[in-house]
C-alpha positions as CSV (number, residue, x, y, z in Angstrom):
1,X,-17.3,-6.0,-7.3
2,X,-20.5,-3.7,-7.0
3,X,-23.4,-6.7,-8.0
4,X,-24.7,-8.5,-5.5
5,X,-24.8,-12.4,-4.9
6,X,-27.3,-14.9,-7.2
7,X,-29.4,-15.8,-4.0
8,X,-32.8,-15.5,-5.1
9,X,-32.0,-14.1,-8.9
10,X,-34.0,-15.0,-12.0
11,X,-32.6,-18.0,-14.3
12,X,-32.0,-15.5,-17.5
13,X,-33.0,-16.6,-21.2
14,X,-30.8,-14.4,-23.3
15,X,-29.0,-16.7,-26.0
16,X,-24.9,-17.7,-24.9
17,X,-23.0,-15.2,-27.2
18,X,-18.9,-14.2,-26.9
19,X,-19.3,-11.3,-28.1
20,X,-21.9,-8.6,-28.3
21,X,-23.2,-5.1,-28.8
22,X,-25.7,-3.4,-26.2
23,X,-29.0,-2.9,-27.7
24,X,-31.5,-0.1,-26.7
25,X,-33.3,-2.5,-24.3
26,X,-32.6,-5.1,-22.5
27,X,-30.4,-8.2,-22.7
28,X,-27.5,-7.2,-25.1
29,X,-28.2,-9.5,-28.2
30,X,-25.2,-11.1,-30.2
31,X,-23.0,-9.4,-32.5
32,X,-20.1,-9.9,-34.3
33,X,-18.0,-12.9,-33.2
34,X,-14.3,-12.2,-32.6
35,X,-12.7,-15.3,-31.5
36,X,-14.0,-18.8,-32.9
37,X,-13.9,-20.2,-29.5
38,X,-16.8,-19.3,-27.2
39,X,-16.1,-16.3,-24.5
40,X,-17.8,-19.3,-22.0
41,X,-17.0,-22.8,-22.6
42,X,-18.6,-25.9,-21.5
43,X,-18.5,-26.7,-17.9
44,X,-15.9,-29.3,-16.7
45,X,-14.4,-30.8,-13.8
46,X,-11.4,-28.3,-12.4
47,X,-8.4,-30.1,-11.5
48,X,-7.3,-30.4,-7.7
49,X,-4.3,-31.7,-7.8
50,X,-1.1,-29.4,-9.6
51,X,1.0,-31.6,-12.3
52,X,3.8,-33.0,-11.1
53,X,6.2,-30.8,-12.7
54,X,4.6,-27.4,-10.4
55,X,7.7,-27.3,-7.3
56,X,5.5,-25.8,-5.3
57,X,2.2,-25.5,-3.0
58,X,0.6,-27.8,-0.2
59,X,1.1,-31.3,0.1
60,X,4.3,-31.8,-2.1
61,X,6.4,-34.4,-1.3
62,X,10.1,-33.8,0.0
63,X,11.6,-34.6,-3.5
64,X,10.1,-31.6,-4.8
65,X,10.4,-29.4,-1.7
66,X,14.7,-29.9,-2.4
67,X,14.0,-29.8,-6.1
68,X,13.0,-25.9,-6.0
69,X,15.2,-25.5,-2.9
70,X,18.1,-26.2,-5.1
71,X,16.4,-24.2,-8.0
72,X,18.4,-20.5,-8.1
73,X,15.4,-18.9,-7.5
74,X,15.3,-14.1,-7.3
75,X,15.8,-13.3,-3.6
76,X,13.0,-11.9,-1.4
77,X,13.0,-9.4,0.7
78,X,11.0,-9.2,3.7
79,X,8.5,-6.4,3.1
80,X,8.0,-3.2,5.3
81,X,4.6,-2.4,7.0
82,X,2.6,-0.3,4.7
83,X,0.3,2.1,6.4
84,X,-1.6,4.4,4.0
85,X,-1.4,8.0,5.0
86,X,-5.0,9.8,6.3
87,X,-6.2,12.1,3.6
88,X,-9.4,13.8,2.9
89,X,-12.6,11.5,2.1
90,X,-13.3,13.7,-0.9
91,X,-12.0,13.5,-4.3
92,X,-9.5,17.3,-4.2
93,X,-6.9,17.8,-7.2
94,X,-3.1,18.3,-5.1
95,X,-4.7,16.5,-1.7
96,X,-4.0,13.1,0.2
97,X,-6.8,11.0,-0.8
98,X,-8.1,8.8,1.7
99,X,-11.7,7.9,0.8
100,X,-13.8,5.4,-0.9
101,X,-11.5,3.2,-3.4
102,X,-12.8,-0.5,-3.7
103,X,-11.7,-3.3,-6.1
104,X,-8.3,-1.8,-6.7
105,X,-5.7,-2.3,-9.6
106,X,-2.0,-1.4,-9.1
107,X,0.9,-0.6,-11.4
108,X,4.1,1.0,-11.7
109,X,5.2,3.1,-14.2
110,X,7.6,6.1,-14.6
111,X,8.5,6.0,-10.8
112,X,5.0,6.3,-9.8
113,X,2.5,3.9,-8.8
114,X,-1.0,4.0,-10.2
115,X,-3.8,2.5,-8.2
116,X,-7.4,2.2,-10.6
117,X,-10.5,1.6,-8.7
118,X,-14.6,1.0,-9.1
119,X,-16.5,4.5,-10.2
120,X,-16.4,6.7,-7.1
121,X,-16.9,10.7,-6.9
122,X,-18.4,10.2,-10.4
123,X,-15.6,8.9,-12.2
124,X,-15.9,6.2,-15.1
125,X,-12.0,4.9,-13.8
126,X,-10.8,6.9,-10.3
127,X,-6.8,6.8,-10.6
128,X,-4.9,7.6,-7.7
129,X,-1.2,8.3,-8.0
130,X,2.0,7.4,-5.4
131,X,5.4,7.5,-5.0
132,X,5.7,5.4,-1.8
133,X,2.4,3.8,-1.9
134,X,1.7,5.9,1.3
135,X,0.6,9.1,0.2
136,X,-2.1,9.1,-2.6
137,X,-3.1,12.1,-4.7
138,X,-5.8,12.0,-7.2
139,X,-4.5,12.1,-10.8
140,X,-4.1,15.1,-12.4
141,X,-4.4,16.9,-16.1
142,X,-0.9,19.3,-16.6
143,X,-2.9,22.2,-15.3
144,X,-3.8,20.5,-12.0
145,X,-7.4,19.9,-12.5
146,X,-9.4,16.7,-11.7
147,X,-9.1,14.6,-14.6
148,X,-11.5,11.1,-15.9
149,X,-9.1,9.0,-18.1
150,X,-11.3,6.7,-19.4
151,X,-13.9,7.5,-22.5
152,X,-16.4,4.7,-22.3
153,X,-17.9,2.8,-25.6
154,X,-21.1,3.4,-26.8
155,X,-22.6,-0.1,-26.0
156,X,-22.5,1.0,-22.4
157,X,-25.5,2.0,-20.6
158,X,-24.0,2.8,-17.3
159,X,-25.9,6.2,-15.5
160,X,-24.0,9.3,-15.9
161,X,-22.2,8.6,-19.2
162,X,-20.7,5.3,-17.9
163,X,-20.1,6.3,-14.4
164,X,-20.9,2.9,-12.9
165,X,-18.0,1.2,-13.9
166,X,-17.0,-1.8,-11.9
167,X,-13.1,-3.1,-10.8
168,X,-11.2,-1.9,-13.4
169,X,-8.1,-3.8,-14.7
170,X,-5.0,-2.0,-16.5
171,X,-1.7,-3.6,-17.5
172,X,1.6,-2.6,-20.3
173,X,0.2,-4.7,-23.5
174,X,2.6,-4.1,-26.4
175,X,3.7,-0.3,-27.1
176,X,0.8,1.1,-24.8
177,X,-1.6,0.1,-22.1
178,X,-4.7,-1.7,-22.0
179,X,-7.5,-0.9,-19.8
180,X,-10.5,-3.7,-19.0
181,X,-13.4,-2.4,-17.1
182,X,-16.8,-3.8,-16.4
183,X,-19.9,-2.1,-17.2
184,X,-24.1,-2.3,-18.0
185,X,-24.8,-3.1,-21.5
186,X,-28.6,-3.6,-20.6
187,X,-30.7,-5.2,-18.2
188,X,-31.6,-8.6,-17.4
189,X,-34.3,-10.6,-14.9
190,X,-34.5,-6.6,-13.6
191,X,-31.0,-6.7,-12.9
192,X,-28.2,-4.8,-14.7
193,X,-26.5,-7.3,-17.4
194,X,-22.8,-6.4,-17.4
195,X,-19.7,-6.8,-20.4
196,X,-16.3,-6.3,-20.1
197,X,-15.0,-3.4,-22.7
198,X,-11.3,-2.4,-23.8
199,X,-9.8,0.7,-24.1
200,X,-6.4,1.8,-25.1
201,X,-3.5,4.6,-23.7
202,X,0.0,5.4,-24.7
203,X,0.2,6.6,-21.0
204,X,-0.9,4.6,-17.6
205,X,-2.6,8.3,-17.2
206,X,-4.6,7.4,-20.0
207,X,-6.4,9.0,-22.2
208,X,-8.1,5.6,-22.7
209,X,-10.1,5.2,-25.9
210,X,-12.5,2.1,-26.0
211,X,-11.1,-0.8,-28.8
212,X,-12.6,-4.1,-29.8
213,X,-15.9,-5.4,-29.2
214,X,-17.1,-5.6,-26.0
215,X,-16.9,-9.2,-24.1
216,X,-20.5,-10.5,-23.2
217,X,-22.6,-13.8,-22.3
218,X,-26.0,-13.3,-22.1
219,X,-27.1,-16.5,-20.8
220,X,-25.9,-15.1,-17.2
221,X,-27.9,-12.8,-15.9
222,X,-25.5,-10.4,-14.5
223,X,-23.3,-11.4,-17.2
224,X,-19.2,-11.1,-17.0
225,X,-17.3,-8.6,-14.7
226,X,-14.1,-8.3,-12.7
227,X,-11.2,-8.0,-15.7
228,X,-7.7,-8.4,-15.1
229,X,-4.9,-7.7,-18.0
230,X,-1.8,-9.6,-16.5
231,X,1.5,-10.1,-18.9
232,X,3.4,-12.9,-18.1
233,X,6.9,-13.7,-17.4
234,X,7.6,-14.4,-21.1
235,X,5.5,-11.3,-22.2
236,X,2.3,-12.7,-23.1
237,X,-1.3,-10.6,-22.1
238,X,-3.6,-12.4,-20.5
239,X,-7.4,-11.6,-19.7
240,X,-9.1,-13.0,-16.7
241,X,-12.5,-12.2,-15.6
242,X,-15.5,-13.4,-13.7
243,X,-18.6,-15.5,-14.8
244,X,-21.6,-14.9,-12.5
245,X,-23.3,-18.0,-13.1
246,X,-26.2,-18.9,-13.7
247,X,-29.1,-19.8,-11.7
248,X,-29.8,-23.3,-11.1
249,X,-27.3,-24.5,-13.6
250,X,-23.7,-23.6,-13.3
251,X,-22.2,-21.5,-10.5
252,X,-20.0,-18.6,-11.0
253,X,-16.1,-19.7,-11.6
254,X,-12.9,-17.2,-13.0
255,X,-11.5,-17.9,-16.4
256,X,-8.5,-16.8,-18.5
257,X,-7.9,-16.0,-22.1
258,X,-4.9,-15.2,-24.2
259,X,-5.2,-11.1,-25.4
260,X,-3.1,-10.5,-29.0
261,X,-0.6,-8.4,-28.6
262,X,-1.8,-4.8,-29.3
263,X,-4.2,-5.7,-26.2
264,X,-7.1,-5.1,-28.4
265,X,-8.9,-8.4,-28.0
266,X,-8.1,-12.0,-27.8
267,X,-5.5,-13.6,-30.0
268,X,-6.4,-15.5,-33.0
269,X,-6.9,-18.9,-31.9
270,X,-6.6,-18.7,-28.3
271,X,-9.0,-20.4,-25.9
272,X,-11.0,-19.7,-22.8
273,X,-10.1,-22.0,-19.8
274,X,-11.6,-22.4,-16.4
275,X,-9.5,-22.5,-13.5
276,X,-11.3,-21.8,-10.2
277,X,-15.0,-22.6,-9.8
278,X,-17.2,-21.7,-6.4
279,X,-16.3,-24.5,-4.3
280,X,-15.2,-23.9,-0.4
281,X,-18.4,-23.0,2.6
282,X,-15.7,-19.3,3.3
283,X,-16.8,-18.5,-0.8
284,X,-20.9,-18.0,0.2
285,X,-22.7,-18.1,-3.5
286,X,-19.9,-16.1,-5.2
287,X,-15.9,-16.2,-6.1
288,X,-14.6,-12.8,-8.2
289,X,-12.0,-10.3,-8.6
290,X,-9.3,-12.7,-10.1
291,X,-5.5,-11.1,-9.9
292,X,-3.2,-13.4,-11.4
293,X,0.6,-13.0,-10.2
294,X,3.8,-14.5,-10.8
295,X,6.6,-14.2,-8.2
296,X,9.9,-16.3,-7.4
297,X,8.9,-18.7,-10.2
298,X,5.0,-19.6,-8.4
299,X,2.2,-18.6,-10.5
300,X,-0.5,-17.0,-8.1
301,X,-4.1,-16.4,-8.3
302,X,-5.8,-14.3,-6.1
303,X,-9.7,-14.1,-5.7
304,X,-12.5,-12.8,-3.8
305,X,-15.3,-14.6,-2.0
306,X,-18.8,-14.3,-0.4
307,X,-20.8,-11.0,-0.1
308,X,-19.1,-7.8,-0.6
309,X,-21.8,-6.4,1.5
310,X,-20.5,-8.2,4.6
311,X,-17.7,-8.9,7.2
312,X,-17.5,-12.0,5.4
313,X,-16.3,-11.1,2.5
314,X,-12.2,-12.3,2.4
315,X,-9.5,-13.2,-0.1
316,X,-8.5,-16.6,-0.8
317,X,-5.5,-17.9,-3.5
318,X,-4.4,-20.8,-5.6
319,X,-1.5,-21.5,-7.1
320,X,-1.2,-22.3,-11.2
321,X,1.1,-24.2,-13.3
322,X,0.9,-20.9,-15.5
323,X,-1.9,-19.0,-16.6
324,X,-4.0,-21.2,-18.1
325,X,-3.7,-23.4,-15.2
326,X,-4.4,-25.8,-13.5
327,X,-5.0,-23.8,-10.3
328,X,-5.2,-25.1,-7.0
329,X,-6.5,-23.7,-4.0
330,X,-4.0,-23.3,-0.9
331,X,-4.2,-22.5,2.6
332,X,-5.8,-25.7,3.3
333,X,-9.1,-24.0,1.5
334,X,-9.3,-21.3,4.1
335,X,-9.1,-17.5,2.7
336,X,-5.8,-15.3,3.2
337,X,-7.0,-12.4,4.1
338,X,-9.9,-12.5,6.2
339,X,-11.9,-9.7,8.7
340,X,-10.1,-12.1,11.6
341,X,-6.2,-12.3,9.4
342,X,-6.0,-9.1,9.0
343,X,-8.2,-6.9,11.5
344,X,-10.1,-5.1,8.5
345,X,-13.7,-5.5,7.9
346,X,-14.5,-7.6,4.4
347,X,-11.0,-7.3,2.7
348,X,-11.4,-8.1,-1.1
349,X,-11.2,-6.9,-4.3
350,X,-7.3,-7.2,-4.2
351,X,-4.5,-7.4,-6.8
352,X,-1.0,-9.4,-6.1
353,X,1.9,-6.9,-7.2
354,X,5.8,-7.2,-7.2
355,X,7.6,-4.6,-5.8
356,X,10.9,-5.1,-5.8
357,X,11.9,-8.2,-4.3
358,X,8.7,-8.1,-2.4
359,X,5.3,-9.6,-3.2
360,X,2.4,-7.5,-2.0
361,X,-1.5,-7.1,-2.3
362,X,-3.0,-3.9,-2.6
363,X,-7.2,-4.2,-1.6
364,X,-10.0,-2.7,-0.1
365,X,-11.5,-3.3,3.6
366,X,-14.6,-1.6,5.2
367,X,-14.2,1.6,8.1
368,X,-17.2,-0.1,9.2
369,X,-19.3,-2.3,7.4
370,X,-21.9,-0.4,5.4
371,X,-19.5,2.9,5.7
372,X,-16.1,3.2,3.1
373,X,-14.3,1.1,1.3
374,X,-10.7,1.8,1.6
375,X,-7.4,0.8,0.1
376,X,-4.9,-1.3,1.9
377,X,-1.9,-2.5,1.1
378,X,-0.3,-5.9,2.5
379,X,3.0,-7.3,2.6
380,X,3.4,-11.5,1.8
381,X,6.1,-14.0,2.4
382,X,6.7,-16.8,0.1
383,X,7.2,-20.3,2.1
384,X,10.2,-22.6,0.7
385,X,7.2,-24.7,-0.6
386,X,5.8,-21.2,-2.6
387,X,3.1,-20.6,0.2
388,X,2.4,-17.4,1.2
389,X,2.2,-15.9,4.5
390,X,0.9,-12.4,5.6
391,X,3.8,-10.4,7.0
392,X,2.1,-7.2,7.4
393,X,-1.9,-6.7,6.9
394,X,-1.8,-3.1,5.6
């Protein structure tokens, strides 16, 4: 994500709301409600431990090690290196693209892959577009020319017409596609207070039009960012998203909410639920950029932690009885991808995606720390216990 860590931040004294519209000053204020259940629910303890009937992560007993062994479980296959071509730093209709691209998204569609990213060569949502997920081209209109897919909402307050538009989300919700995308709705403490808005295609390519209310709580100072749209295995949309936290009082988690089935906005009567709060020394003040995955029958979440600014910066995972949880951590707490795992300077900001019988993770690394963000693309092994291991860095 673009916003920096709470270290020295301001306690903010907006009003907890779950939905809101931006208003011409500061704080957004609270609007129309569109789920009963708050966007932010109280704070309780997260579980640690995975129910009994989850066949899979650290520290399982033998019985359930043979129990998924003898579970017919989808082959894997081993995945290849992927090494993303050298292109040209600038943003160039018809030319290898190999610039700034952080927090990426992924999807395939229509033999193509589509790779979404934070605003960059003043974009509102920067699509890239593959058929090997080498080569990357800028997305095109059908004359060639440079094209912006997203049209923002008017709550947003973002410079440029909603050009600062944080790690985008986009997923297939119903008969068309859903776009989630973080953005300023106002200010708050002197920092930019950010919602999460909706928008709607018929194509991956968008156009996306802006639906729904946008997603808000006001009582953290730089509010909610990060969304993810994942569908699950049975076909359900799913929303996850990052709480900053707020100062002094509850520290920033990831949560997950049922979406209906247009992709519009939650589903009547669904719930928001916790399932990773900042917790391990490797996270610094901050855990964000939730990617939930499912793969082999193992429900993964993938997160970001510490300061995007920094070497530090690294990706850890968990592993969910389904997506509202429980999660727990794995790795023994330590992050997968790391600036020592993987060779690449601060890699974050990543999404978990299937491809094929493989399970990858497309995410960003520094050149050099302070200089470009650039996509990568790793290649994971899943363990007999449904661990993961990195084959291939990217």
């Amino acid at each position: 994500m673009r916003g920096r860590t709470l270290a020295g931040m301001l306690a903010a004294v907006a009003m907890v709301v779950s939905a809101c519209s931006g208003s011409s000053g500061g704080t957004p204020q609270a609007g129309p409600t569109t789920a009963e259940a708050p966007l932010i629910p109280e704070a309780t303890e997260v579980p640690t431990v995975l129910p009994s009937d989850v066949l899979a992560g650290e520290m399982q007993d033998l019985a359930k090690l043979a129990e998924r062994l003898a579970q017919q479980l989808p082959q894997q296959k081993r995945p290849a290196a992927i090494d993303v071509a050298a292109g040209s730093e600038q943003w160039q209709p018809g030319v290898a693209y190999r610039g700034y691209f952080a927090d990426p998204d992924i999807l395939r569609a229509h033999g193509r892959w589509y790779a979404y990213a934070t605003n960059t060569a003043h974009l509102r949502l920067p699509t890239l577009v593959s058929r090997d997920l080498r080569t990357w081209t800028p997305l095109t209109d059908g004359a060639g020319r440079r094209v912006d897919p997203l049209q923002p909402a008017g709550w947003v307050r973002s410079r440029g017409g909603g050009q600062s538009l944080w790690a985008p989300g986009v997923g297939k919700v119903g008969n068309g596609w859903t776009a989630a995308y973080a953005a300023q709705a106002g200010t708050s403490g002197g920092q930019r207070h950010n919602c999460i808005g909706l928008a709607r295609g018929s194509s991956p390519a968008g156009p996306f039009r802006p639906v729904g209310e946008p997603l808000c709580y006001g009582q953290a100072q730089l509010g909610v960012i990060d969304p993810d749209v994942f569908v699950d295995s049975t076909g359900r949309p799913w929303l996850l998203w990052k709480f900053s936290g707020v100062v002094g009082q509850r520290p920033a988690g990831l949560f997950v909410r049922r979406l209906n089935a247009e992709g519009t906005g939650f589903a009547d009567g669904s719930e928001t639920r916790e399932l990773l709060t900042l917790d391990q020394p490797w996270e610094g003040d901050t855990i964000e950029n939730p990617s939930m995955v499912q793969f082999r029958g193992v429900t993964y979440l993938f997160y970001s932690g510490n300061s995007w600014e920094r070497a530090d910066y690294a990706t850890g995972y968990a592993i969910c009885a389904g997506p509202e949880g429980p999660c727990v951590r794995q790795n023994h707490g330590a992050p997968l991808l790391s600036t020592a795992t993987t060779g690449n300077p601060g890699p974050g900001g990543a999404t978990g995606f299937v491809d094929g019988k493989s399970l990858r993770l497309v995410y960003h690394a520094w050149d050099r720390v302070g200089g470009l963000r650039r996509m990568h693309v790793a290649g994971l092994w899943q363990r007999d216990d449904g661990t993961l291991e990195i084959v291939d860095p990217g």
